[in-house]
N, C-alpha and C positions, 0 to 999 in steps of 0.2 A: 122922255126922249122919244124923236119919231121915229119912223121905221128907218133904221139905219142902211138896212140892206136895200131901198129901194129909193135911194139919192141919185140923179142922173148919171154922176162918173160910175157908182158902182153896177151898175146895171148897163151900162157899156162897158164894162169893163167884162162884164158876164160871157160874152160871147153871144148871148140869145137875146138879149133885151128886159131878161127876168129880173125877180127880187133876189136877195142873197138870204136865205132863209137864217145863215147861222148868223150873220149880222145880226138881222132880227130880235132874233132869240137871245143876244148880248143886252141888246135894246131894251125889251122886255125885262128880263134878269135886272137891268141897271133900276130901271123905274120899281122894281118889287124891294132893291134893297134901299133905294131912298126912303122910302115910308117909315119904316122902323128906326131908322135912322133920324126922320125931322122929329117922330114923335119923341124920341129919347132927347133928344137937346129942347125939346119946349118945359121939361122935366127939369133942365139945369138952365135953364135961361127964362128966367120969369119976363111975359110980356114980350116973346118971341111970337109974331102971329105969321103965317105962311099960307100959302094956298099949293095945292095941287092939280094940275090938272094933267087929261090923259090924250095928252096927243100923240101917241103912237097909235089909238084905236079912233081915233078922231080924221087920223091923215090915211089909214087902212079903209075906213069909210069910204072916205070923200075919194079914193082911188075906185072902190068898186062900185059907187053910184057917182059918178060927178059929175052928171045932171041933176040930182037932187042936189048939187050947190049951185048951181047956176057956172055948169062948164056949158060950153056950149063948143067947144073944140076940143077933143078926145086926142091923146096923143097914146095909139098903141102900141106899138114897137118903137126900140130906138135901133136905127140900122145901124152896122159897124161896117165902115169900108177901109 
């Protein structure tokens, strides 16, 4: 999962524009108990193939460098009027 805390409504919804750190931290949590989880059912499911990947550290990236993706418009604040 990506960073949940730092989705446009919730980050206006902040008051300051920021991430919501304990969203986050949900986010994180969710992806650490999936793992043990696909591993246990490929145990009881023969020929279960699944992939993971880690887009919460992938979209955490691309927010604090994203011109090393090819942003070329930065959006830093979101105002609340």
């Amino acid at each position: 999962m990506g960073p949940l805390g730092c989705v446009p409504v919730v980050r206006l919804l902040s008051g300051t524009g920021g991430c919501d750190d304990d969203l986050n931290q949900l986010a994180i949590g969710l992806d650490d108990a999936i793992k043990p989880m696909l591993t246990g059912l490929t145990s009881r499911l023969h020929g279960l193939v699944y992939s993971l990947g880690n887009f919460y550290d992938q979209a955490m990236d691309n927010f604090a460098h994203p011109m090393a993706f090819g942003k070329s418009f930065i959006l830093q604040h979101i105002v609340v009027i």
